[in-house]
Every structure is written in structure tokens, then in C-alpha cells.
C-alpha positions as CSV (number, residue, x, y, z in Angstrom):
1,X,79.6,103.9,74.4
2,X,82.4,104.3,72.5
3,X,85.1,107.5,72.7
4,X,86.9,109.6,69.7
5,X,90.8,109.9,70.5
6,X,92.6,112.0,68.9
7,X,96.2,112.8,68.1
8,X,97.2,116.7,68.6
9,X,99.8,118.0,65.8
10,X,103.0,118.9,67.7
11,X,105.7,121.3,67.1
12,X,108.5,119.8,69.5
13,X,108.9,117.1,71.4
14,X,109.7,116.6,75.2
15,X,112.8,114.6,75.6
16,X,113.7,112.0,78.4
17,X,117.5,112.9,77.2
18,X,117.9,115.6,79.8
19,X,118.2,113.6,82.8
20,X,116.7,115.3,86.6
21,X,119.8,114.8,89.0
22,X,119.0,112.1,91.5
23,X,120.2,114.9,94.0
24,X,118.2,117.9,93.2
25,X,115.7,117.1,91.1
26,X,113.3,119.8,89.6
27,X,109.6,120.1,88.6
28,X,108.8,119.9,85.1
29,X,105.8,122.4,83.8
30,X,103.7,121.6,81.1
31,X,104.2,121.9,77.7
32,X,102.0,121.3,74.4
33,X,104.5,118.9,72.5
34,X,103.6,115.7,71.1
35,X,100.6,114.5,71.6
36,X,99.6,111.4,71.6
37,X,96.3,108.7,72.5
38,X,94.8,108.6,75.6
39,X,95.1,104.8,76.9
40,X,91.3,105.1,77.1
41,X,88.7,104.1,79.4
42,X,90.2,105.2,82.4
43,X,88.2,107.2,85.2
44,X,85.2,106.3,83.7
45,X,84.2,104.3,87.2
46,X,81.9,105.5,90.0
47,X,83.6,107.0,92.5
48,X,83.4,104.8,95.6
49,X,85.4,104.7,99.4
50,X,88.3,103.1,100.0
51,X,88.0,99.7,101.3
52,X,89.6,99.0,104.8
53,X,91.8,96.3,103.5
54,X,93.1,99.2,101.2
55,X,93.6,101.8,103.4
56,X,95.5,100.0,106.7
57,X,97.9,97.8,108.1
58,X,95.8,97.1,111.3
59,X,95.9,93.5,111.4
60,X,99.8,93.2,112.2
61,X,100.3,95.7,114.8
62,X,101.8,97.5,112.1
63,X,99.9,100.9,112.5
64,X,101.0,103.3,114.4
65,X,99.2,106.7,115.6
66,X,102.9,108.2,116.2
67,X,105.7,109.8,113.9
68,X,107.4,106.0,113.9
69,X,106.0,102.9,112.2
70,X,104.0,101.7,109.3
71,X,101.0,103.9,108.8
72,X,99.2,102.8,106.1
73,X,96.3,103.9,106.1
74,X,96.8,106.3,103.1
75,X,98.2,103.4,100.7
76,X,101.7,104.6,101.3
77,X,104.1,103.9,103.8
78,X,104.7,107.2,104.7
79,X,101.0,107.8,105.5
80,X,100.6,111.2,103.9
81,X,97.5,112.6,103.0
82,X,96.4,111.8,98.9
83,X,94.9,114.0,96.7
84,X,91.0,113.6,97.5
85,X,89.8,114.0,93.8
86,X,86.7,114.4,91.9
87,X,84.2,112.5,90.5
88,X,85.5,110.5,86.5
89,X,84.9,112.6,84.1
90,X,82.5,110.9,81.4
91,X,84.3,111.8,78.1
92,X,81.0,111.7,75.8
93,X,81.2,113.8,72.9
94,X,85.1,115.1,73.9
95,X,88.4,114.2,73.4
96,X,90.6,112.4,75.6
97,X,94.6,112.7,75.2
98,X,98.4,111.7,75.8
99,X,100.5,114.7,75.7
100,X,104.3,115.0,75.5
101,X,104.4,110.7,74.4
102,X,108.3,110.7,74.1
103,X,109.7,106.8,73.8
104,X,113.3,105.1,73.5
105,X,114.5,101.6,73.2
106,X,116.8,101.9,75.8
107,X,118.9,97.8,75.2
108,X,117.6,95.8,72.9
109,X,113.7,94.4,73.9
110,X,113.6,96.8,76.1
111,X,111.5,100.4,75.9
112,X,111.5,103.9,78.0
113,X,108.4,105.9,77.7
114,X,106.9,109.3,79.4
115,X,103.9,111.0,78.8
116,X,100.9,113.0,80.5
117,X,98.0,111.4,80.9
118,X,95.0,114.4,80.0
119,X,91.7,113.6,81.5
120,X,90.2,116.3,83.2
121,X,89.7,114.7,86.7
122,X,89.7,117.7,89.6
123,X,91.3,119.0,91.7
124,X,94.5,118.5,88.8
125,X,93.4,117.1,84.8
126,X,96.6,115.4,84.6
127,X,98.8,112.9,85.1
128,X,102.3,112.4,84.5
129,X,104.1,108.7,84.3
130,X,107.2,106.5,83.2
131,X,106.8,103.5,81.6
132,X,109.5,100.6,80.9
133,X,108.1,97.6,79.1
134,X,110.8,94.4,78.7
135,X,110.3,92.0,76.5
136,X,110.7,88.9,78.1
137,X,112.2,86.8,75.1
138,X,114.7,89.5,75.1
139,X,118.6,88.4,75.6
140,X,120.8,88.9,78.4
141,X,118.1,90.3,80.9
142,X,117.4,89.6,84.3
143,X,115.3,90.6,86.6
144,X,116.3,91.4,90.1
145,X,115.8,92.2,94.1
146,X,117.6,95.0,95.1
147,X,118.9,95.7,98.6
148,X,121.6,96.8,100.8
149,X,124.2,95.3,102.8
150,X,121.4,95.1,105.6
151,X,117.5,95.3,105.2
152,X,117.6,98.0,108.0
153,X,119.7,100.2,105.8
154,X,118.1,102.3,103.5
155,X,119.1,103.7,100.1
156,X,117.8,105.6,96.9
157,X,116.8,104.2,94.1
158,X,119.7,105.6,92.1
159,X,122.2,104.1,94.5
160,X,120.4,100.8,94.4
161,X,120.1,100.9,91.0
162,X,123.5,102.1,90.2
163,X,125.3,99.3,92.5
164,X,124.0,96.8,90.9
165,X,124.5,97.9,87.2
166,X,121.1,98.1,86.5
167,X,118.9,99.1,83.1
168,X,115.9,100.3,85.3
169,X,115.2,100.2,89.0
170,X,112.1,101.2,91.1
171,X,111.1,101.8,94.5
172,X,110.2,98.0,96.0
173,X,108.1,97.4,99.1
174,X,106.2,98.8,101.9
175,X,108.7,99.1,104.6
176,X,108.6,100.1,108.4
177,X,109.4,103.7,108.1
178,X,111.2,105.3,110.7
179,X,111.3,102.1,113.0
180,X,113.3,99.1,112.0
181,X,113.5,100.7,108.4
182,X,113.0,96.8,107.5
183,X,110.9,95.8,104.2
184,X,107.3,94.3,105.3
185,X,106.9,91.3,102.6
186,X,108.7,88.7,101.1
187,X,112.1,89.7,99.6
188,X,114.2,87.3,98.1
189,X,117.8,88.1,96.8
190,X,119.2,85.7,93.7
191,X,122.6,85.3,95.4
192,X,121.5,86.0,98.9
193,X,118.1,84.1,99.9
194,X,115.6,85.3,101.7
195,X,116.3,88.2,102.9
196,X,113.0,89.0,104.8
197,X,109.6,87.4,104.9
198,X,106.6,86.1,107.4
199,X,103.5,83.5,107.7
200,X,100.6,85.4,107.2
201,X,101.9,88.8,105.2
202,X,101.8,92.0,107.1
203,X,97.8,92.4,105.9
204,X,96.9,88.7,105.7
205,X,94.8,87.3,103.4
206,X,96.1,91.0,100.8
207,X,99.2,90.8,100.2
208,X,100.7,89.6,97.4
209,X,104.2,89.1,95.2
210,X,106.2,90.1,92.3
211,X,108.4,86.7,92.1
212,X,110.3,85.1,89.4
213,X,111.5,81.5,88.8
214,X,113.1,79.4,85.5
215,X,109.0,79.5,84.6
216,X,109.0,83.4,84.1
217,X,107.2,86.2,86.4
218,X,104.6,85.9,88.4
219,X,101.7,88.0,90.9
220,X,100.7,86.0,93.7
221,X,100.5,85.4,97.6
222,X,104.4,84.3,98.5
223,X,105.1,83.4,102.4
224,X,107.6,82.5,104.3
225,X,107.0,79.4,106.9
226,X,109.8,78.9,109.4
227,X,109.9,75.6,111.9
228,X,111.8,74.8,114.6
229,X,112.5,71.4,114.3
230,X,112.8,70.3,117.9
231,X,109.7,72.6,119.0
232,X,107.3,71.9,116.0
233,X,104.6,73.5,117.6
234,X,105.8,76.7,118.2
235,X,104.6,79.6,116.4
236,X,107.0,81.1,114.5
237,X,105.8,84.3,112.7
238,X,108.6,85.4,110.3
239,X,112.0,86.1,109.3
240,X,113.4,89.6,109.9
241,X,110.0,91.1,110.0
242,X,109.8,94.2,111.9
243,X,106.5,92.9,114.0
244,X,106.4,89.8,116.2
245,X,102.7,89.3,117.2
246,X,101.7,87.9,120.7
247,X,102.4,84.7,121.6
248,X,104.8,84.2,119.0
249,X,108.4,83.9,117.9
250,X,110.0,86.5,115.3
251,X,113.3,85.2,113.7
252,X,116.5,87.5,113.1
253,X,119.5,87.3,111.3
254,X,123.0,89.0,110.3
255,X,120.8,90.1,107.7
256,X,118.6,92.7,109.6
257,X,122.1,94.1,111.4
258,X,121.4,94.5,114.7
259,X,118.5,93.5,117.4
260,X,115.9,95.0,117.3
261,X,114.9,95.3,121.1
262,X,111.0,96.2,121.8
263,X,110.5,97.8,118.5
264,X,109.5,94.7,117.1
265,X,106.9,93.8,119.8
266,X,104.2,96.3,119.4
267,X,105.2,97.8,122.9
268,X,105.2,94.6,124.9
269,X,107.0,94.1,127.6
270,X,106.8,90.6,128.1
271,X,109.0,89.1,125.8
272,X,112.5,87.3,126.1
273,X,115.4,86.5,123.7
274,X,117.5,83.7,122.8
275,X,120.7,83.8,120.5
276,X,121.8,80.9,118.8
277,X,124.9,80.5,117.2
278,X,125.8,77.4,114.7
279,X,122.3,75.9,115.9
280,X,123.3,76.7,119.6
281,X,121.9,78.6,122.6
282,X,124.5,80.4,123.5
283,X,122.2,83.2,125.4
284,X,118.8,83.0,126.7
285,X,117.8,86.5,129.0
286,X,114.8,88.1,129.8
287,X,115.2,91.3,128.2
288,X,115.4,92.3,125.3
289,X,118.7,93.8,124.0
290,X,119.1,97.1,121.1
291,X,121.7,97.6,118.8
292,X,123.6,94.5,119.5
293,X,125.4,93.1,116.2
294,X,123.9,90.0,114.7
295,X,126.6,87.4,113.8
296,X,126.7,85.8,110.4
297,X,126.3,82.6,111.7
298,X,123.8,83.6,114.4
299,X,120.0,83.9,114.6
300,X,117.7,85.9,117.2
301,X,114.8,84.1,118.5
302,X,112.5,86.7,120.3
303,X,109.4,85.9,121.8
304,X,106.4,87.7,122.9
305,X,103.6,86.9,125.6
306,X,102.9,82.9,126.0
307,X,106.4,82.1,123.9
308,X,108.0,84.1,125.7
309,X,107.7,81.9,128.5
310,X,108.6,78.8,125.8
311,X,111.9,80.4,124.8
312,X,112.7,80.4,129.0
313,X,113.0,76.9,128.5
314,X,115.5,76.5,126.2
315,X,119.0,76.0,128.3
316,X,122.6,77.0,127.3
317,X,124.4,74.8,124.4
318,X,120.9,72.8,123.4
319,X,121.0,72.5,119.6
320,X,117.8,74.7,117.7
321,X,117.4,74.9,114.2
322,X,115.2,77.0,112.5
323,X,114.1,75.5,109.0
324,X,112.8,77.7,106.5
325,X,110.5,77.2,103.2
326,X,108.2,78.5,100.5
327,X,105.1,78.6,100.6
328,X,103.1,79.4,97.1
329,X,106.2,78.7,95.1
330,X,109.7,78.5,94.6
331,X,111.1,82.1,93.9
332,X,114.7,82.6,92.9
333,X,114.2,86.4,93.3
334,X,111.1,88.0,94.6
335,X,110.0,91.9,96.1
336,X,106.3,92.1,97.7
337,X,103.4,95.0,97.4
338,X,100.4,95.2,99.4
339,X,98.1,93.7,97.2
340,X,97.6,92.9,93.2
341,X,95.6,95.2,91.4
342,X,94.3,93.2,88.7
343,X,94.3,88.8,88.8
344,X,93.9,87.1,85.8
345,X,92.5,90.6,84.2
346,X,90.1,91.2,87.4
347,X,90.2,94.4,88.9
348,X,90.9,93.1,92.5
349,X,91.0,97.0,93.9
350,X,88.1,99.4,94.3
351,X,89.7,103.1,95.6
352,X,88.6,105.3,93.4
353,X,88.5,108.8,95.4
354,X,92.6,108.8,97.0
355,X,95.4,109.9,94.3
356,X,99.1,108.8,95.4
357,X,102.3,108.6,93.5
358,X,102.1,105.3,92.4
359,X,104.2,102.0,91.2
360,X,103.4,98.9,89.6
361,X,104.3,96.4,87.7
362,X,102.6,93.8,85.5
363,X,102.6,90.8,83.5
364,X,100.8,90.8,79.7
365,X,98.3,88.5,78.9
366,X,100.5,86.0,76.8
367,X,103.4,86.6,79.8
368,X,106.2,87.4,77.8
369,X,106.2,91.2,78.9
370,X,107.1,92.9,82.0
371,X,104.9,96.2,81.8
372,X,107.4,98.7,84.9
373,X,104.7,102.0,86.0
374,X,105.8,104.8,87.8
375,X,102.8,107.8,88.2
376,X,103.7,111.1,89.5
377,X,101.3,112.5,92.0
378,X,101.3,115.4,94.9
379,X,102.4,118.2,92.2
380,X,100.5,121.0,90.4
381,X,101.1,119.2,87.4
382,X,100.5,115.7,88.3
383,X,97.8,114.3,90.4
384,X,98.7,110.7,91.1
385,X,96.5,107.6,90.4
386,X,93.6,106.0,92.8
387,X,93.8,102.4,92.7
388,X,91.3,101.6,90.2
389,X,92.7,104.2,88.1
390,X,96.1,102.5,88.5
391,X,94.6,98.9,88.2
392,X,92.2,100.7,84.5
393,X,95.7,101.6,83.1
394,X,97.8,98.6,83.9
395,X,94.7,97.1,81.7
396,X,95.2,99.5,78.7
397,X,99.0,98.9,78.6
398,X,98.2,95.1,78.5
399,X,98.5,93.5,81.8
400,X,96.8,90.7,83.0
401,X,98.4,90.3,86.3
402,X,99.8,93.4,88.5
403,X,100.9,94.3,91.6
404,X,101.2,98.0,93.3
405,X,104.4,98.6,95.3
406,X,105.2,101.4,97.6
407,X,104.2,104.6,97.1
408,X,103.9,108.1,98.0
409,X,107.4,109.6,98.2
410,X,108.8,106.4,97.7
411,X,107.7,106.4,93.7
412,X,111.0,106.6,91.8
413,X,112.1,105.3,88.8
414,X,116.3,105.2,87.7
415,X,116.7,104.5,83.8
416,X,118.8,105.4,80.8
417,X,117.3,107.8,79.1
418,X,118.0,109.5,76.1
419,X,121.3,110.5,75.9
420,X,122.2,106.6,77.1
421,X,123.1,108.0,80.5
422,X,121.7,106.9,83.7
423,X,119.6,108.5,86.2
424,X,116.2,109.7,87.4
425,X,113.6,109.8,85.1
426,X,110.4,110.8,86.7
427,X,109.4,113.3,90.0
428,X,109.5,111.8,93.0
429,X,106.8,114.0,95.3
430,X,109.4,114.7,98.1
431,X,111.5,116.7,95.2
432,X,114.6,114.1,96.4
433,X,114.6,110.6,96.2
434,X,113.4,109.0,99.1
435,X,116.0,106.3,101.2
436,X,114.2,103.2,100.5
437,X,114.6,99.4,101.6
438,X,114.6,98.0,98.6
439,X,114.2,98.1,95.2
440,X,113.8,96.0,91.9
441,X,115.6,95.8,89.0
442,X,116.4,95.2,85.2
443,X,119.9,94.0,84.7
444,X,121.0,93.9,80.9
445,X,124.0,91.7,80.9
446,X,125.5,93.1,77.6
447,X,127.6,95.8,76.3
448,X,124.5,98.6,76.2
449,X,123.7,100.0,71.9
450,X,123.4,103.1,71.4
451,X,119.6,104.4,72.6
452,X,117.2,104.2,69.5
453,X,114.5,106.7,69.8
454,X,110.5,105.3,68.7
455,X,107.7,107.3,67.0
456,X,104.5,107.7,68.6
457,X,102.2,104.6,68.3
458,X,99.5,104.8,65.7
459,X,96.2,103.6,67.3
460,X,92.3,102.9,66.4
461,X,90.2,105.6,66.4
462,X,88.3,104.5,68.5
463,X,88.3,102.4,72.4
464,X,85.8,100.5,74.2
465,X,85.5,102.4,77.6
466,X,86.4,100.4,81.0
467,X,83.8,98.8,82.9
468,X,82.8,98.6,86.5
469,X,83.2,95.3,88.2
């Protein structure tokens, strides 16, 4: 099977020049302007259930059935409800097509584009989405992990983004919303370290990383293995993670602000804390304080269940020290997902029937570009993306490797635009921007050209159709 595109005359073209205010940002309706090619093939899968692995966080103690917490069983941290949509619609003998393909080089090696995506699928034909695609032979770019002052502390994208100088910044990982606030992966800052990471990931054996090192960028499982080297045998589950399970230690420090008390213990009671400070006990009590500033040079051992009583034993002025390491690789800066969506050009994701607001990022086939997604979803113009939908159009755009990040509300994307001013370029769902964790980031290091803007692409006229697994 094969499918005809084809490219719609236009009379004016939509323009990423007029910037939405990161403040007050406004729905866009749909116009006929130029129209492009449908990345084809997409939709063209049997619809099938989500997996369990891709609709939950239940292995961590990480869902909760209140207004606090993770709940993830909706792909998104903040748990809402997709957009249930229809069957793919099997484009034999019709058209598929981009509409409104607007595209700038925004720094040298470096493009902006936005389009809708036409393809009929109920309950909404359409999707709308940013893409930024860097070259990565491009000078004076890096790529980087955005934060705060304190992984509890949440920001938009635009701040983030604007702190930091950035060229482009998105929305970064899952986080703990409306709890701790903290990140739920590995997050690793160039200057500061990590920042936040555990053993297992929050869904072990799923998730995975967006991490870079002297090598380039890469999509794969990154953890965090802490040790205490005069207790090797304790368990030690992470490093500012916002979940300690039983019978294990959770480790916190000046980086997650304050102690987190029993919101970090999945309601158990049983649980003490010890502080160190320069590698000594300098408090070991029973309960579990809130609120109380973490020191630079301190760290927060809380336990829960059987190391609980193991912590108990540690007396006033003994020396601990906590030692920290990779494993999977050596990142200099790194931002986790949930899970990949493709490996090694697999489809690794099989939702086909939930639409979100979506993010991702991928890695091309020869690995010298960085392919940044951002989907619009939860509108009457825009749908959103199921995850094989998302995982088909990474493919068409030429990724080998991606990962999903948050989504949902979280979905932003800050850029320069058009006019060479900065701001946000798609529509988040909310109709704000959403106070995220995190965020990642394309630095251009450079005194910025003017923008130049890029002609539609001219493409085949014809495109093999996706295939099922």
C-alpha cells in the first residue's frame, strides 16, 4: 500500500513571528495557509489498550488515589483524563496533509517548525506541533538540564528557559505533583551533579534517559547507585527521590531544600532519620521532621520499616559517607522520561487509543541530530498524540532513538521565533504554562543572526505506510 500526498496551494502563511505571551496565552483557530506533506504513515496501526507499564506508576508507591502525588496512570503527571479517540483512519484512495508548515532557522544549525498535522482521526482530525531540530555538528551549542535553585521548587518553562539564556527549552520529567514537587528520574546538572536520581527508576525495568556525554546524545536506562561505605549492605534506594520504599534508605540533600517528613514514605509510620553533616551524625531521632532546612554540607538519611531500625544504630559523631555512581553511563548532563518510544528504530510503545499533549525528543539514525517535539492536545483544534502515534512520527522526522517526557499540561515549548524574540511557541493545554521541575535546554553560545525564514520541504509523491510491530 502506498499513499498520494499532496501539497495544497496557499494564499498566506501562518507565522511563528507573533509570539503567545508565556502569561496569557491564547488558542489559535484554524486557518487554510500553507500546506504542506503529511509525515505519512501515521495512525495507520490497530487500535489496541494501553499497556499497564504505560498507564501507571504502581510499582514505587508512586500512585496515589488522592489530589497529592504522582498519578500516572493517564501517561501524564497530572493524571487527567486523555482524549479516548477513534479507530486510524486508513487513507486509501485520499489525501493526507500538513497544513500551516511555517519553518525558521532560528541560530545557525538550528530549525523552528509548526504545522497541523491533518489526518482525520475522531473525536478531533488534527493535530498541532512544534518542532526544533539541532544539528549536532553545529557550533557553539550545548545541550542542557534545567532546574531551579532547589528540585522542590517549581518553574515555567519560560523562566527556566530564560534564566539560563536558552535557544529552546521544554518541559523535562515526570515529577511528584503536588507532594514533594521533586523530579522522579535521573537529572543531572553540567555544573551541579546529580541533582536527583534512584536504583531502580520510579517504574523499574521502563524508564529511561535523555543523557549526554563528550560521545554525543543518547536514550537509555541511567541510575543512580548510592553506598554507604561503612554499611555496604544497606539498601539505599535513591538520591532526593520523593519515594523511599520499605525497608530501605532514601538520601537528601541541600539540593531538595528541606526534609521531607512522611511524604516520602508512602504513609509509613515506621521510619527514623539521621542527619549527617561533613560525614557526621550529628542527629539520629525517631521521627521524622518537615520543613527543616537541609545544609549544604549535610545529607538526610531516612529510613523506612526494617532500616529504620538499622539507622537506630548509628550513634552521635560516627563518620557515614554515602558514595554515589553511575550506572549505564557517565552523563555530564542528563533529564529522564518514563520510557523510550522507539530503540534502535523499534517501536518499544503500544497505546494507540489515549491522546495527551505530548513531548519527546530523539536522536537521528546517523546521530548527529537532535529531533525536540512538542504536540498540542486537549483543544478543539488539537487532539494530542497516543503513544504509537508519537513513537510513528518521531520515525517520519528521522529518529532512531526517542524518549517521551512529561506531558499533559506540562507540554511547553520556549523558542525564538520569528521576529528573533523569545517566548512560547506552542499551547500548553492548561492555557498557562504549567510550574514545572525541570526542564531541558539548547544553549547557543554565540551572538544570535538574524532569524532566516525556510520554504516548505519538497517531498516524494509518494510514502511507504507505517507498519505494525
Amino acid at each position: 500500500m502506498s499513499f498520494t500526498l499532496e501539497r495544497v496551494p496557499s494564499s498566506t502563511r501562518r507565522s511563528l513571528t507573533a509570539l503567545r505571551p508565556a502569561s496569557a496565552l491564547r488558542s489559535r483557530g484554524l486557518t487554510v495557509a500553507t500546506a504542506g506533506v503529511l509525515v505519512a504513515g501515521l495512525a495507520l496501526n490497530v487500535g489496541v489498550g494501553p499497556s499497564s507499564a504505560e498507564d501507571g506508576a504502581r510499582d514505587r508507591g508512586l500512585t496515589s488515589g488522592t489530589d497529592s502525588g504522582y498519578r500516572g496512570r493517564n501517561q501524564t503527571s497530572d493524571g487527567r483524563p486523555g482524549t479516548v479517540v477513534g479507530p486510524p483512519v486508513n487513507f486509501r484512495g485520499r489525501t493526507a496533509q500538513v497544513k500551516n508548515d511555517v519553518s525558521y532557522e532560528i541560530a545557525p544549525g538550528v530549525t523552528l517548525r509548526e504545522w497541523d498535522q491533518v489526518d482525520g482521526r475522531q473525536p478531533i482530525g488534527q493535530v498541532r506541533m512544534n518542532l526544533v531540530s539541532v544539528s549536532l555538528d553545529a557550533a557553539n551549542i550545548s545541550f542542557e538540564e534545567l532546574s531551579p535553585t532547589f528540585v522542590t521548587s517549581r518553574k515555567t518553562v519560560s523562566q527556566l528557559g530564560a534564566w539560563n539564556q536558552a535557544l529552546t527549552a521544554v518541559n523535562g520529567d515526570f515529577f511528584d505533583i503536588g507532594r514533594t514537587n521533586a523530579p522522579l528520574g535521573t537529572s543531572v546538572d553540567r555544573e551541579a551533579g546529580i541533582l536527583t536520581g534512584s536504583r531502580e527508576g520510579w517504574i523499574p525495568g521502563v524508564n529511561s534517559t535523555l543523557w549526554f556525554d563528550p560521545a554525543g546524545p543518547h536514550v537509555s536506562p541511567i541510575t543512580v547507585q548510592n553506598t554507604i561505605r561503612q554499611r555496604r549492605k544497606w539498601s539505599v534506594s535513591g538520591v532526593n527521590h520523593p519515594s523511599i520504599p520499605a525497608g530501605e534508605i532514601g538520601v537528601f540533600t541541600h539540593a531538595f531544600h528541606r526534609t521531607p517528613g512522611y511524604q516520602v514514605t508512602g504513609g509509613k509510620n515506621r521510619a527514623r532519620e539521621v542527619v549527617l553533616r561533613r560525614n557526621r551524625v550529628v542527629s539520629n531521632r525517631p521521627k521524622l521532621s518537615s520543613g527543616k532546612r537541609i545544609g549544604k554540607r549535610d545529607k538526610v538519611l531516612i529510613g523506612t520499616g526494617s532500616a529504620a531500625a538499622k539507622l537506630k544504630t548509628l550513634k552521635r559523631g560516627k563518620r557515614i559517607t554515602v558514595a554515589t555512581r553511575f550506572d549505564g553511563g557517565k552523563p555530564t548532563v542528563a533529564i529522564s522520561g518514563d520510557r523510550p518510544v522507539l530503540v534502535n528504530g523499534v517501536r518499544t510503545v503500544i497505546n494507540n487509543t489515549i491522546a495527551h499533549p505530548r513531548t519527546a525528543v530523539g536522536i537521528d539514525a546517523d546521530g548527529r541530530k537532535l529531533l525536540i517535539l512538542v504536540v498540542d492536545g486537549r483543544s478543539a483544534v488539537s487532539r494530542g498524540y497516543t503513544m504509537v502515534e508519537l513513537a510513528d512520527m518521531m520515525t517520519a522526522l528521522g529518529a532512531e532513538n526517542a524518549i517521551n517526557l512529561d506531558g499533559g499540561g506540562s507540554s511547553t515549548m520556549y523558542s525564538r521565533a520569528g521576529t528573533g524574540a523569545f517566548g512560547v511557541v506552542n499551547e500548553p493545554s492548561d492555557g498557562t504554562e504549567r510550574l514545572v521541575p525541570n526542564a531541558f535546554g539548547v544553549v547557543y553560545h554565540g551572538e544570535l543572526p538574524p532569524v532566516v525564514p525556510i520554504l516548505p520541504p519538497t517531498v516524494p509523491p509518494t510514502t511507504p505506510p507505517t507498519t505494525a510491530p
